[in-house]
Each structure stands twice: as structure tokens, then as C-alpha cells.
N, C-alpha and C positions, 0 to 999 in steps of 0.2 A: 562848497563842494564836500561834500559825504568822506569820512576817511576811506581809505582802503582797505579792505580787510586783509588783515596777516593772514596768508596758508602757508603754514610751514611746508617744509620740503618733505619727500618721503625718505626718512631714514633708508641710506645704504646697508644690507647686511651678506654678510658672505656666509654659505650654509653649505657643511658637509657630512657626511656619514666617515668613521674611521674603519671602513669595510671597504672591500672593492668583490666580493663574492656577488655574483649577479643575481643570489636568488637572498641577498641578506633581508632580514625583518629589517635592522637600523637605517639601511638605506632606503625602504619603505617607508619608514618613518620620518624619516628626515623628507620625503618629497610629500606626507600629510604637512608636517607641519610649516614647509614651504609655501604651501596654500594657505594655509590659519595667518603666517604672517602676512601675505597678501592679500586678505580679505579685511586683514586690519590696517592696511593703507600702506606696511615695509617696502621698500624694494629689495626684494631679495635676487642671490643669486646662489643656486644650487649647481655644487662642481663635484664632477669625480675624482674623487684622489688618485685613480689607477691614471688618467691622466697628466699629472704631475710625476713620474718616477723618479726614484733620487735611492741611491744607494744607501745602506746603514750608515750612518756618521761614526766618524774616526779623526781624528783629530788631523791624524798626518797626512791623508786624503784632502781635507780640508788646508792646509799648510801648501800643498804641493799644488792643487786645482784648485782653489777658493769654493765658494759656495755654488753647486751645481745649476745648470740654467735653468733646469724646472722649479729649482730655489727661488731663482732669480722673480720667474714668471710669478711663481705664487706669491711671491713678496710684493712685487710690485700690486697685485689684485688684492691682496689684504686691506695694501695699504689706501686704497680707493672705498675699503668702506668703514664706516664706525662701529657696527656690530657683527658678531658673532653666533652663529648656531651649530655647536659640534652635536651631531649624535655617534654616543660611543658602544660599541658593543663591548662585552667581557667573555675574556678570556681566561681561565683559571681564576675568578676573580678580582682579573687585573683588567687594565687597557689593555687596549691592543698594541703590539709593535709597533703598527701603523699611524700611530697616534701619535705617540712619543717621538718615532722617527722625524715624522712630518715638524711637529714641534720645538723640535732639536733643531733640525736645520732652520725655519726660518727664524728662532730667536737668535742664530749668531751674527757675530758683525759683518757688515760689509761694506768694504773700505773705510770711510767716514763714519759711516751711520752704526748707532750703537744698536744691538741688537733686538736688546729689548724694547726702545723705543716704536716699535712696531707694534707693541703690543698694547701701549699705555696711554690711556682715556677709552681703549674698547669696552665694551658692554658685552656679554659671553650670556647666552640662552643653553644650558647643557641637556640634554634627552638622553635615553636608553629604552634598550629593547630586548630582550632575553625570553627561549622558550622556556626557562623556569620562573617559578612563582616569583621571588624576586623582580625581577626585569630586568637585571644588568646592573642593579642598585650595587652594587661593591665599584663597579665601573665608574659609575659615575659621581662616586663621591669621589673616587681620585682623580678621574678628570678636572673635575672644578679643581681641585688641588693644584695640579699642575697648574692650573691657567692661571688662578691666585698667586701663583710661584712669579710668573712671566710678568707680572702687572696687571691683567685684566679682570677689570671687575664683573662681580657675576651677579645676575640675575637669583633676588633669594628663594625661588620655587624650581623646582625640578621636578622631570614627569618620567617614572621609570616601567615600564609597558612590562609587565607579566604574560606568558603563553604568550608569546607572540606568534606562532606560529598556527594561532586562532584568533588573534586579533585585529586584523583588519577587513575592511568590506575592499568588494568591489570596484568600490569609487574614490579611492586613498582615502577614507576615514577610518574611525577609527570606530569596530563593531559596536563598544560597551560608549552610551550616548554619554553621561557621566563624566567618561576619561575626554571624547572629544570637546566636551563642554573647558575640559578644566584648560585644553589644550589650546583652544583658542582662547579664553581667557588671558595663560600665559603670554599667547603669541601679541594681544592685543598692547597687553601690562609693557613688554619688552617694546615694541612702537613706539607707544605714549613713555616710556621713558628715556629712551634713544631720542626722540624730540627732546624732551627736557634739557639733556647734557649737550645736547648740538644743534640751537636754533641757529637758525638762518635766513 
């Protein structure tokens, strides 16, 4: 009898934008590069963060109520997959509140489970998007930062989207062929290495 051949499974990845403005570039981008990762075999799943609300984190908030249910819920769906794709927009800068908030909360504990353990063996794909030349590049080097903080490894290429507010077509690509080329590339790299760390 002939072996079997191994197909790996399609890598789980959770994908969000740190925006919930309805007309953001990042959240455009983050649903191009949803497709890039599924055209390269991902499963991905793309969530709105405005549907998670969670209050700013405070300690004593936390002490009093534990970690909010839409904590709970995103936690639990984090935990369902192996990678990662934030795209972060910038703010003076910086990340967004939205970013960090979200971040905050699901790294703490709860009950048993340590907090960062949520975090540790992920794979993290970062993007950005800015209507200035840049792309949100100050953003997203502190994002990966954070996520580095948390335990999560990153992916070594990042794609940071200058004029964004020219940059995309009709069909969620990305106008300039060049950046979409690089973009599926990335998205393919992040696949075939999410297989690597999580066969099955």
C-alpha cells in the first residue's frame, strides 16, 4: 500500500485592525491581507475589536469585577488559534489606546491561568497603514515591541502602507503591484511557518 500523504492542517490565525473607525485604511488593510493569508492556505479569522468592548484597565476595577466578559470571550478565541495578525494604525506616533488597552486586558490572569501563557508559542504578522509617507512605521515598531514584551514571536518582515488614503483599489488590493506582491509573499512566509512550529 502506497504511504499517505501528510497535509498539514491550515494554520489557525486571529486577525485584527487596532481601529474601529468605519472608514479606517488599517481595517482595509487588515481585510487585503486576510485574503493574502487565504490564498496561501491560513485559516484566518478577521474580528472587529468595537465588538469586544472592555473598559480602560485599572487595577482595582480588575480586583473588584475580574477580567470583563468580552475579555473573557476574546480570550477564549485567541486561544483557539496559533497566529497572529495585528494591523496597527499610529497615533501621535504611537499605538493606539485600542491596542494597548485590548492587550492589557487579555494578558492578565485569570483565575488559574497565567496570563501571559496566552501569549507564548504565538506567531504575530504586524502591518500598518498611515495617510503619511511613513505608513504608521513608528506604530508598528512599537507594536512588535509590545508583543515581544507578552511572549509572542514575530514574524522578521513588516509592511507599513504610506498614503494610504491612495492606496488601495477597488477589489481590497493593494494599488502599487510591488507592495501587493511583497504582501502576499509575507502572508504566504507566515503560513509555511506557522506549519513549521505546529505540525499536526
Amino acid at each position: 500500500m502506497a504511504d499517505t500523504l501528510h497535509v498539514p492542517h491550515p494554520p489557525r490565525i486571529l486577525a485584527f485592525a487596532a481601529s474601529t473607525r468605519s472608514a479606517s485604511f488599517n481595517r482595509r488593510l487588515a481585510r487585503v491581507a486576510t485574503e493574502c493569508v487565504r490564498q496561501a492556505g491560513g485559516d484566518i479569522t478577521l474580528i472587529e475589536l468595537k465588538d469586544y468592548p472592555m473598559p480602560l484597565y485599572e487595577g482595582d476595577l480588575e480586583a473588584a469585577e475580574g477580567i470583563p466578559e468580552q475579555g473573557k470571550r476574546l480570550k477564549a478565541l485567541l486561544a483557539e488559534h496559533q497566529g497572529l495578525l495585528v494591523v496597527s494604525p499610529e497615533y501621535n506616533g504611537f499605538i493606539t489606546p485600542l491596542l494597548k488597552n485590548t492587550l492589557d486586558w487579555l494578558s492578565r490572569p485569570d483565575g488559574d491561568q497565567d496570563g501571559l501563557a496566552l501569549f507564548r508559542d504565538k506567531l504575530a504578522l504586524v502591518l500598518s497603514a498611515s495617510p503619511g509617507a511613513l505608513g504608521g512605521l513608528r506604530s508598528l515598531t512599537l507594536a512588535r515591541q509590545l508583543l515581544t514584551n507578552l511572549g509572542v514571536m514575530l514574524m522578521p518582515d513588516s509592511l507599513a502602507v504610506g498614503r494610504a488614503h491612495e492606496a488601495f483599489g477597488d477589489d481590497d488590493t493593494l494599488k502599487d503591484a510591488r507592495q501587493q506582491a511583497k504582501l502576499q509573499g509575507m502572508a504566504a512566509k507566515f503560513v509555511t511557518t506557522l506549519q513549521t512550529l505546529n505540525p499536526r
